[in-house]
Structures are given as C-alpha cells and as structure tokens.
C-alpha positions as CSV (number, residue, x, y, z in Angstrom):
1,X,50.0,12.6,5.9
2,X,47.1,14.3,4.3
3,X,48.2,14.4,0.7
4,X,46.9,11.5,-1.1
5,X,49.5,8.6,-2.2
6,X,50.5,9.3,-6.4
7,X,49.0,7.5,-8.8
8,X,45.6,7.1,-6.4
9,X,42.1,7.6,-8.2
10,X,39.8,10.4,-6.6
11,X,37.0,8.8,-4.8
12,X,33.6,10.0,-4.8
13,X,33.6,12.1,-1.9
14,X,36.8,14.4,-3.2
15,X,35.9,17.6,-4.8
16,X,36.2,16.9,-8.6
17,X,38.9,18.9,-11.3
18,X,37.1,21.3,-13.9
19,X,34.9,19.3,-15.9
20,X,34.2,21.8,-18.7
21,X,36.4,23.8,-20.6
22,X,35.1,27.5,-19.1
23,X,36.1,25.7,-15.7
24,X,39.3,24.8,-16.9
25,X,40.1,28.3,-17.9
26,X,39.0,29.6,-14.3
27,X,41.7,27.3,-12.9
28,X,44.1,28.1,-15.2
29,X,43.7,31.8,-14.7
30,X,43.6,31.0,-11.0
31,X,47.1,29.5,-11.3
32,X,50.3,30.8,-9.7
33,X,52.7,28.7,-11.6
34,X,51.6,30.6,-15.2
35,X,55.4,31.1,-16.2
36,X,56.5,28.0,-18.2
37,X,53.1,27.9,-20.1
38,X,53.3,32.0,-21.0
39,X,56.8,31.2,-22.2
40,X,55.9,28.3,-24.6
41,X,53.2,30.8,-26.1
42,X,55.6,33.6,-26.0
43,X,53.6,35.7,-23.9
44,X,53.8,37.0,-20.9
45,X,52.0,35.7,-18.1
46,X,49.9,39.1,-17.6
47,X,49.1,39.0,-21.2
48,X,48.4,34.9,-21.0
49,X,46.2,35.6,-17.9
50,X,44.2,38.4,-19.7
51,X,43.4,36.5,-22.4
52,X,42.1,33.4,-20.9
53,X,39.5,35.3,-18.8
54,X,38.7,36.5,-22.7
55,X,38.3,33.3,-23.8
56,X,36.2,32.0,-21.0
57,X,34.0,34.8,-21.3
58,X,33.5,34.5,-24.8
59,X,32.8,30.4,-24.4
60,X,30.0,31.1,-21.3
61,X,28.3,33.7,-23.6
62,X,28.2,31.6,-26.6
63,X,27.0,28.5,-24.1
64,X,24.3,31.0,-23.1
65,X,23.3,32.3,-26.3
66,X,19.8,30.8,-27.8
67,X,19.7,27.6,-29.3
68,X,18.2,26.2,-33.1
69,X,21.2,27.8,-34.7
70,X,21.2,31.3,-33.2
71,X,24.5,33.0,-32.2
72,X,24.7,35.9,-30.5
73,X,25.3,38.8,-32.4
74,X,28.4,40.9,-31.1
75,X,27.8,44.2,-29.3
76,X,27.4,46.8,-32.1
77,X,30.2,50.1,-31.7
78,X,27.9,53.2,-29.9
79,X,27.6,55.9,-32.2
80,X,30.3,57.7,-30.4
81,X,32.8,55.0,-30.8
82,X,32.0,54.8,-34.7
83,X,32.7,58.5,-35.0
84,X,35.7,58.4,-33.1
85,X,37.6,55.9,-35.4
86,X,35.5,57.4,-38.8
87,X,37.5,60.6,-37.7
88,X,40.1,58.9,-37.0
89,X,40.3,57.0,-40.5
90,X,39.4,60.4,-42.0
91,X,42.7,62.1,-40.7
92,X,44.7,59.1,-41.5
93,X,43.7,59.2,-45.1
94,X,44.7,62.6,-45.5
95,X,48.8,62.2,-44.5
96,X,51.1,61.7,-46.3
97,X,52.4,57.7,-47.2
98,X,55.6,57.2,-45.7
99,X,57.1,54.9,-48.7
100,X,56.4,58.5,-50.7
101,X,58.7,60.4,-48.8
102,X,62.4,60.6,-49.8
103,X,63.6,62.8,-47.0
104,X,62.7,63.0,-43.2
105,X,59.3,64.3,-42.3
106,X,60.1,65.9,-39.2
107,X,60.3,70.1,-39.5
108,X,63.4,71.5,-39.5
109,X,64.6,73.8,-36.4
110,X,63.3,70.4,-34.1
111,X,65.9,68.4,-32.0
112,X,65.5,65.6,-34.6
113,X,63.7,63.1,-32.6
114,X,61.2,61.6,-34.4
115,X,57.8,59.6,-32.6
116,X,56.5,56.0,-34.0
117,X,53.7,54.4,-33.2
118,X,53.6,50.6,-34.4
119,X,51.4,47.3,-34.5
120,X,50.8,44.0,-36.1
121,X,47.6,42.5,-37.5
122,X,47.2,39.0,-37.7
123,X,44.3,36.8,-38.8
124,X,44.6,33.4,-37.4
125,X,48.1,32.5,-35.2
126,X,49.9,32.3,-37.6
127,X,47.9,34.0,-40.6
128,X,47.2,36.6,-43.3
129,X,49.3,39.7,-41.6
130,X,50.3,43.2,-41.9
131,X,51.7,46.2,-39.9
132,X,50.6,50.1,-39.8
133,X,52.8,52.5,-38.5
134,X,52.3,56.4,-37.5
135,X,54.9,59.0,-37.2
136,X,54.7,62.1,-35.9
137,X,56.4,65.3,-33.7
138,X,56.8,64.0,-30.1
139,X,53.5,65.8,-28.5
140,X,53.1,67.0,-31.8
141,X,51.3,66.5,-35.2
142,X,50.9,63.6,-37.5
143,X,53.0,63.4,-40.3
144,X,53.0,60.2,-42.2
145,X,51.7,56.9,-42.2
146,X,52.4,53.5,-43.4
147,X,50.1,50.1,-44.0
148,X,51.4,46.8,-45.7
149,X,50.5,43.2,-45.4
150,X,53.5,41.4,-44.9
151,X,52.0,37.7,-46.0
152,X,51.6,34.8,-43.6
153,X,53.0,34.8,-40.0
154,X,52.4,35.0,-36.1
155,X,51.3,37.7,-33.8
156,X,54.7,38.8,-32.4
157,X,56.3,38.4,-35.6
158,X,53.4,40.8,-37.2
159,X,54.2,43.0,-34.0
160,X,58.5,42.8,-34.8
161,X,57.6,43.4,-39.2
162,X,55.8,46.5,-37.8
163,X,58.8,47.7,-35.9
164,X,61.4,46.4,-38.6
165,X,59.7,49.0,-41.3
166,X,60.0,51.5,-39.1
167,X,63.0,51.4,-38.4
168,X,63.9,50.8,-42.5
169,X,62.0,53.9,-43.1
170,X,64.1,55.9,-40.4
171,X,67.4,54.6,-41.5
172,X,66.4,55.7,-44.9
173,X,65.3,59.4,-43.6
174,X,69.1,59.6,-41.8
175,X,66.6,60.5,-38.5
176,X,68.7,60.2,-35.6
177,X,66.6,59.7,-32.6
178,X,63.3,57.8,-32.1
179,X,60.7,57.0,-29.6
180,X,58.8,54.0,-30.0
181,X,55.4,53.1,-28.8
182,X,53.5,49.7,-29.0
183,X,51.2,48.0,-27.3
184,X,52.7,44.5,-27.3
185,X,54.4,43.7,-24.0
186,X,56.2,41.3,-24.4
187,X,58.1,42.7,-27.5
188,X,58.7,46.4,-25.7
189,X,60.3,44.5,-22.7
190,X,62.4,42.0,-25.1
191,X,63.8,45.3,-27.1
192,X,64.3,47.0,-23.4
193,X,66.1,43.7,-22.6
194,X,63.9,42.6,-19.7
195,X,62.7,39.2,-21.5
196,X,65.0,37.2,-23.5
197,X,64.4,36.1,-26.9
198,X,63.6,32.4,-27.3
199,X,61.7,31.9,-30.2
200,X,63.9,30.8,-32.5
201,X,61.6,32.6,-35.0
202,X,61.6,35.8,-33.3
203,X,65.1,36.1,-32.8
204,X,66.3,37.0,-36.5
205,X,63.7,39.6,-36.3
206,X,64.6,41.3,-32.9
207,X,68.0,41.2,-34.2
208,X,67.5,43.3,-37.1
209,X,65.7,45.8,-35.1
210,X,69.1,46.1,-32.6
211,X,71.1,46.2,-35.5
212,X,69.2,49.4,-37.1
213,X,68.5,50.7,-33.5
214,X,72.7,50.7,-32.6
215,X,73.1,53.1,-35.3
216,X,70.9,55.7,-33.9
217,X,71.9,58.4,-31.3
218,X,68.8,57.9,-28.8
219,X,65.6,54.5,-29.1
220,X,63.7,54.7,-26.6
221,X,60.9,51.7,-26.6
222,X,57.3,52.6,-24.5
223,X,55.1,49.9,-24.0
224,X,50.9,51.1,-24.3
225,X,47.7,50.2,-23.6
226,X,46.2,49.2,-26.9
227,X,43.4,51.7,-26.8
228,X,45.8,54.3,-27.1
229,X,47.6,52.9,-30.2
230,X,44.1,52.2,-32.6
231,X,45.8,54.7,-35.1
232,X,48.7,51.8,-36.1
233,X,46.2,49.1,-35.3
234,X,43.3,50.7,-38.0
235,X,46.5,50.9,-40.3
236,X,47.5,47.3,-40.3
237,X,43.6,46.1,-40.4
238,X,43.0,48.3,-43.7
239,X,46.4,46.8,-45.1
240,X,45.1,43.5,-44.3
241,X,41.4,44.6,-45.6
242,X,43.1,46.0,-49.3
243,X,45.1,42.6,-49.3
244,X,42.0,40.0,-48.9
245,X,39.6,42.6,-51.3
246,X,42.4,42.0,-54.1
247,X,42.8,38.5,-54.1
C-alpha cells in the first residue's frame, strides 16, 4: 500500500502541512471538499472560496509591510472612483425618503412593477448593522430611497432586514409586482429556493419575506455583482455612519 498507516507521525523526509496561516488558506482555497465548512458559515462555497484568497492576500501584504510599527496604508480611491460615488451620494441625497411616502412611487399609466435594489451593512460578524434600499422604474429612474440601522446582528441577517423593509414598504404602497436585486448569493438562491435555510436564525427572517412575497402577483429575486449594487451598499454605510456619529 502506499498510503501511510493512521495515526503514523510524518517523518522528515515527507513534504510537510502549511506551516503558516497564509499557507493554510492556499490549501484551504485549494480544497475540493469546501461544502460542509461553507455551510457552517452560511455561505456558499464560491463566496467562502473568494474570501479566503482575500484574507490571504491581506495577511501576505500586512507580513510584507515595513516593520517599527508601520502598516501599510490602504490604496487611496483614484479621483475617478471618488467622483463616481460623490455623484452618486449627490443623486441619492436628492430622492425622496421612502418612510415619507404614503402612496406608491411608481407613475401611473406603468404595468405596476416596481424595481428594488437591497443590501446589508455589518461591522463586525455579528455587529453594529443597517440596510439601504433603492427603488426605482425597471430600466428607469430613481425614485426613492431608504437607510436604517437595524442594531446588532450578522451579515446575512443585515442582508434578509434589508429585504424585510422592502418588502414592508411595498405591502404598505399596495405595489403588486417586484423585482429584486442583491448582491448576496447565498440569500438570492435561498428566496429562489435553490439553498435551504438552516440557520436557525435566518429562517424566521426568510420566512417573513415568503410570507409578504405570496401576497404579490409577480417577485422575481436577481442575484448581482456587488459593484453594480454600491447605491444600496452607500445607503446602509451612511445609516450605519449617522448611527455611530449620534451615539
């Protein structure tokens, strides 16, 4: 046999396991049997893949950063990238707050089908959290906005709150049909009912959101990249921002 008896010690001349946490990553990332540990974190195992080649290439720069206290500084936003989102917080400001609105934004003479864009901010897993959400005509305008810490809790439950207000603030406008974009994966395929729901704290929130979704005549969930959601991301950060400036 060439598999080595179980329980036997390594000997010098076999190749040794990662030795440093960076290496350890690599492996990990390397791994075909990702499943069960993405499920414990309640990822998925593209998203737990993605963000342990993050996390290894945040610990080899900080190992190569200079020593006698220095950290490296992170990369400053080009001056395109800062006038991008100062527009984009600009236009923001200027629409309307959804929890002002009594009625449904959406013009009349429209099929009724209204477009959401959520997300979740969370400092620390769990931590100080909010949610920002956008609504506009599908392929059309802007029309309202909404930002709100929510208090203490996890990623995904940030990322369910966010999609929970939404959906209060539909019910509320009697709109009948919605489109939902986020860039969460693992929470756009649990609503589309590819994953199951196994956190035991997600599942009172991803019931809520079936229960307000049965009562419309068309959901449709569409999962994003995240660059293409910053509006509802900026929106939760400034919620979260307004919440630790008044404390």
């Amino acid at each position: 046999m060439n598999g080595r008896p179980k329980g036997e010690p390594v000997s010098e001349s076999e190749p040794a396991g990662p030795e440093t946490l960076p290496e350890l990553l690599a492996t990990l990332e390397k791994s075909g049997n990702l499943r069960a540990l993405a499920r414990e974190c309640g990822l998925t195992v593209k998203d737990l893949r993605r963000r342990l080649i993050t996390w290894r290439r945040e610990l080899l720069q900080e190992a190569a950063a200079p020593r006698g206290g220095g950290v490296a500084a992170p990369a400053a936003p080009s001056r395109e990238q800062q006038g991008a989102e100062s527009a984009l917080r600009e236009s923001l400001a200027g629409l309307p707050r959804a929890a002002t609105l009594r009625a449904s934004p959406l013009p009349a003479g429209g099929d009724g089908t209204l477009e959401i864009w959520t997300d979740g901010a969370c400092r620390g897993n769990p931590g100080p959290s909010a949610v920002g959400v956008l609504f506009r005509v599908p392929g059309g305008p802007d029309l309202c906005v909404h930002g709100e810490a929510i208090g203490r809790a996890t990623n995904n439950a940030a990322e369910y709150r966010a999609v929970l207000r939404a959906l209060e603030f539909v019910r509320d406008w009697e709109v009948r049909r919605v489109e939902l974009y986020l860039d969460s994966e693992l929470i756009a395929r649990q609503l589309a009912g590819v994953y199951r729901v196994k956190s035991v704290d997600l599942r009172p929130l991803y019931q809520q959101v079936l229960f307000l979704a049965r009562g419309l005549d068309g959901f449709r969930v569409r999962h994003v990249p995240r660059e293409r959601n910053q509006a509802a991301d900026l929106l939760a950060n400034e919620a979260l921002d307004a919440e630790a400036a008044g404390r």
